[in-house]
Residue, then its C-alpha position, 0 to 999 in steps of 0.5 A: x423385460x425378460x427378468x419380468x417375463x421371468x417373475x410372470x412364469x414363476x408367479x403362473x407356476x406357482x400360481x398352479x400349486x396354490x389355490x386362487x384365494x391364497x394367490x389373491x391375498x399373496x398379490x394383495x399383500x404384495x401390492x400393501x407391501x409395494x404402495x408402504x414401499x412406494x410412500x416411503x420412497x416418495x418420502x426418502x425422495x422429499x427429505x432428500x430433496x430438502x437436504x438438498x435444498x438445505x445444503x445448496x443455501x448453507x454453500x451459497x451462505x459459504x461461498x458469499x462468506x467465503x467471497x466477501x472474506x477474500x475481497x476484505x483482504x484484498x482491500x486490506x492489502x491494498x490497504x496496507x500497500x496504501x499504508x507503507x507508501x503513505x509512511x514511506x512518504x511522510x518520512x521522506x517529507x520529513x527529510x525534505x523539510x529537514x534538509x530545507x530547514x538546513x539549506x535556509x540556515x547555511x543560506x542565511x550564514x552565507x547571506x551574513x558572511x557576504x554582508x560582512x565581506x562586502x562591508x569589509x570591502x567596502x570599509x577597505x576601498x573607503x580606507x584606501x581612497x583615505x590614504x591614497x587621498x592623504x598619500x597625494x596630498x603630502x606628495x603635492x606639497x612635499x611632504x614626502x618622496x615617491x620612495x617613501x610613498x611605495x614604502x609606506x603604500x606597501x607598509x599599509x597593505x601589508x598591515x591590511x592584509x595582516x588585519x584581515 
């Protein structure tokens, strides 16, 4: 307010030096020189409001790309952690299976081997009531002594044993 009532006393001083006419163009070309002023302003302020414009939808552009981008690699991350496990999980399927393969075989070997034992006991208890049938015959009848039948009893397990 005081700058104002400052430029009043100066104009009214002036004002007094010079004649109305030359006082009246002066203001006039003032206020010319004040409205081009004025439209340039609003002018400046338009354009500055449609830059601003502009840059706020070119950052919003950004920050969607920028959104977007950071949840794709989030997604790929977890994708990728998915993967490994994925991978991880197969290799340790396939060991799995493997080993189970390996078991069924040394399963199947040890099936066999009992078979066979079993069917080797069997052929020897066969054998054995055989010869302890034969061994009470020849008793009855004489045939031989009771020191010859633990001689020839130790005699057949011994030649068992040796077979087997």
């Amino acid at each position: 307010m005081k700058q104002y009532k400052d430029e009043v006393g100066e104009l009214n001083d002036a004002a007094r030096q010079r004649p109305h006419s030359v006082l009246i163009a002066g203001i006039q070309q003032e206020n010319r020189h004040l409205r081009e002023l004025q439209q340039e302003n609003r002018e400046l302020r338009a354009a500055l409001e449609e830059h601003q414009n502009a840059l706020e939808l070119i950052m919003s552009k950004y920050r969607q790309q920028m959104t977007q981008l950071v949840n794709n690699s989030k997604q790929n991350f977890h994708t990728l952690y998915n993967q490994q496990y994925t991978q991880v999980i197969e290799k340790q399927a396939d060991k799995i299976t493997e080993m189970a393969a390996v078991m069924k075989m040394a399963a199947a070997v040890d099936d066999n081997n009992g078979i066979k034992d079993e069917a080797t006991i069997v052929q020897l208890t066969t054998e054995n009531k055989g010869l302890r049938e034969l061994l009470d015959i020849s008793v009855k009848f004489g045939s031989t002594t009771d020191a010859d039948k633990k001689e020839k009893l130790s005699e057949d397990l011994t030649n068992k044993e040796a077979e087997t």
